[in-house]
N, C-alpha and C positions, 0 to 999 in steps of 0.2 A: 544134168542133175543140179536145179538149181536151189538156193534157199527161198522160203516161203518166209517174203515181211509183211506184217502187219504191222501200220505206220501208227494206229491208233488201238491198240488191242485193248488197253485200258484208256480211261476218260481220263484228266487230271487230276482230278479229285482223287482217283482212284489210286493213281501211281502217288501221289502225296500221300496218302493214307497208308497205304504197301509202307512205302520209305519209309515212312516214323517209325513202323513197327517194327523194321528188320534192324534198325538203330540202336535198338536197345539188345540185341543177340551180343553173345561174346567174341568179337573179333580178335583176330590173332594177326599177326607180319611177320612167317616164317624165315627162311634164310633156303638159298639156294646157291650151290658151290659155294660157302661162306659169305655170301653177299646176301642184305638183305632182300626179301621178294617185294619190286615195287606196287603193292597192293596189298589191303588184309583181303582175309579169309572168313568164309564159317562154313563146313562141312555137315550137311542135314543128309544120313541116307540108314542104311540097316546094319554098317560096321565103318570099322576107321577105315578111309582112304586114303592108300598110298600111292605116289606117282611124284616122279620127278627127286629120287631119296628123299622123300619127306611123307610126312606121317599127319595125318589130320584128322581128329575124332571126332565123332559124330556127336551133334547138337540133337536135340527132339523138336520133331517137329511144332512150327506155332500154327495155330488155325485159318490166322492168317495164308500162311506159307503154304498149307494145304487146301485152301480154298483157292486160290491159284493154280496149284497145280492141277487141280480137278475141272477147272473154269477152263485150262490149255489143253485137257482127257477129254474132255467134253464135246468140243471145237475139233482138234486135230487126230482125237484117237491116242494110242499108245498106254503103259503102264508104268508110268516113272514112280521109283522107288526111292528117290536120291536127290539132290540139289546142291549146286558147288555156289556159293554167293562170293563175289566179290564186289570188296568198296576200292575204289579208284578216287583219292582223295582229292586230287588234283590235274591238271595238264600233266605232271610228269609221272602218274603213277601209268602204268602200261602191263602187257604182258607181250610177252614176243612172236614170234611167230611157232605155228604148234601145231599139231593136234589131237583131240581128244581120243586118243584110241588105247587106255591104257589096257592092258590085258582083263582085269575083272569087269569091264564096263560092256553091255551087250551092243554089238558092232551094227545089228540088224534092228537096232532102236533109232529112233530119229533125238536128236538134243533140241531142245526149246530151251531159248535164252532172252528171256526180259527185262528190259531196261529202265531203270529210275535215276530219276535227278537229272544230272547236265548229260547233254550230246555230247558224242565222240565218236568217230569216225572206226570203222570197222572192215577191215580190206581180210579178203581171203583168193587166193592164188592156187594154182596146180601145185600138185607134190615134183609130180617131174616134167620133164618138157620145157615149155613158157614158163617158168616161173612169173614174168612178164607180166604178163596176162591175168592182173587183176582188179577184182571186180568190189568197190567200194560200198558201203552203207553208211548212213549216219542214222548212228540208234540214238532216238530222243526216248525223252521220259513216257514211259506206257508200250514199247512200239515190243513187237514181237519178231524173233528171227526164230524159223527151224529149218534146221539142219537135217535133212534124212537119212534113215538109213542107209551107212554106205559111204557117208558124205567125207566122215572124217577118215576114209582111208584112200581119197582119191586128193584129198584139197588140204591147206592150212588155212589158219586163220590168227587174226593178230589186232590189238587196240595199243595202236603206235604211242609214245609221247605226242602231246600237242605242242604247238609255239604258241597257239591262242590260249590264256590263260581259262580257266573252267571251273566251274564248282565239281562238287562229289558227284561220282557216280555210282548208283549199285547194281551190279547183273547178277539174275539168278537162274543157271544154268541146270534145266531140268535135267535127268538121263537114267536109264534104266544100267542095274548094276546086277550081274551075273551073282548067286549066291556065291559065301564067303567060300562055298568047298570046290567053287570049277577053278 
């Protein structure tokens, strides 16, 4: 069960134009166990998302951001209802090792995760066994990674600090969410 990259999913043009517009969304930099979370946020779906004790409300969608996601419907199939964006402002913004299985999120949906601005390196590993045993990407600006159904209860995945210094990056992490009542 592997992920499906597309190294060019977008032109450049295209991932520059995406990035300007998601620039101007209201980014947030929660706190996690009292530490700040090193990355912002903006949460686009059908209610506030919580995971990890923290609380994130939902933006409305730009047409931009749903032209996208229907342009990834289109292509790969699925029904994403939801979008987690993160900006990574720098080499040391990251997120740890994880993953996406919170309880309202539908398990038997695949995640599409698209990348603008600067490259950075993207490892994902077994849950048990070899932890060992992993398997790298470097997502540039435009490129596409999904995730299958299934993916996030068997594997983690993580966007380490860099020591190569880096401009911004933004990922926007499609996924279909269970209604607010399951």
């Amino acid at each position: 069960m592997n992920p499906v990259f597309v190294e060019s999913f977008l032109t450049p043009p295209e991932a520059e134009t995406l990035l300007a517009s998601v620039q101007g969304l209201c980014w947030t930099r929660g706190k996690f166990r009292g530490h700040p979370v090193p990355r912002e946020e903006v949460w686009i779906g059908p209610y506030a998302y919580k995971f990890s004790g923290r609380t994130l409300e939902p933006a409305s969608w730009t047409p931009e951001v749903e032209a996208i996601r229907d342009r990834i419907r289109a292509r790969f199939g699925g029904d994403y209802n939801s979008v987690l964006l993160n900006r990574y402002a720098n080499a040391q913004d990251s997120v740890s090792w994880h993953s996406d299985d919170e309880q309202k999120m539908d398990s038997n949906h695949p995640i599409a995760s698209l990348s603008l601005g600067a490259s950075r390196a993207f490892f994902v590993r077994p849950i048990t066994k070899n932890k060992k045993a992993v398997q790298t990407y470097i997502l540039t600006s435009g490129s596409l990674l999904v995730m299958p159904a299934g993916f996030q209860q068997r594997y983690q995945h993580c966007v380490p600090k860099s020591q190569t210094p880096c401009g911004s990056r933004v990922n926007l992490t499609f996924r279909r969410m269970n209604s607010e009542k399951d």
